[in-house]
C-alpha positions, 0 to 999 in steps of 0.5 A, a space after each residue: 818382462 815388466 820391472 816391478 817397484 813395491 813403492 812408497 810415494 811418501 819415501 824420497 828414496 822410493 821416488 828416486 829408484 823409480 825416477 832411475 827406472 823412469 829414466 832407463 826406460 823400464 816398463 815399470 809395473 808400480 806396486 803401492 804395497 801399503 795400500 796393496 801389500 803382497 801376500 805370505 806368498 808373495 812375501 815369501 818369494 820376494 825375501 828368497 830373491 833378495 836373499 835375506 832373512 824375513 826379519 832383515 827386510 824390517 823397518 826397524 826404526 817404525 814406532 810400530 816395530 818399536 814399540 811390538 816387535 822390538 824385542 821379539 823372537 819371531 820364527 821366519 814365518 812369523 815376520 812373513 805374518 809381521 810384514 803382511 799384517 803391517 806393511 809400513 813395516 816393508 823395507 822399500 823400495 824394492 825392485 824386481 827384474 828377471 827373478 832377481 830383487 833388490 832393494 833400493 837403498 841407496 837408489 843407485 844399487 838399481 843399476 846392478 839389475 837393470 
């Protein structure tokens, strides 16, 4: 089964999770989900495998956060709309093996899926 990376190849730390999958020899598939973003349900399902809340996979340090969201109380459903509608928004990277995700930061915590 394929390793998924939702990537972001202007992110170092992004680079450097899918340097570490490069190097292991996962057959990679490379989402670039700013210009691919995943859908609701996508969304939907990435956040259940990660097992966080919606809103704990929010950047929050974007200006767009910042300066909509900041201060928002946004049922789950209504970040899975947040995040599909602003993907920079996405945590990332994220990488997904086996049903299981996790998300790369710092880089190293790849190893624990491979």
């Amino acid at each position: 089964m394929k390793t998924i990376i939702y990537h972001n190849q202007s992110c170092s730390k992004s680079c450097e999770t899918l340097s570490i999958l490069k190097d292991a020899q996962e057959d990679v598939t490379i989402i670039d989900y700013i210009t691919n973003p995943p859908s609701v349900f996508e969304l939907t399902v990435l956040v259940t495998q990660l097992g966080i809340s919606p809103k704990q996979l929010v950047r929050q340090n974007e200006a767009i956060y910042i300066e909509k969201f900041k201060n928002s109380l946004l049922s789950d459903e209504e970040w899975i709309e947040v995040l599909y509608n602003h993907p920079i928004l996405i945590e990332r990277p994220i990488v997904v093996k086996d049903g299981k995700a996790i998300i790369g930061r710092p880089p190293r915590l790849v190893h624990t899926i491979l």
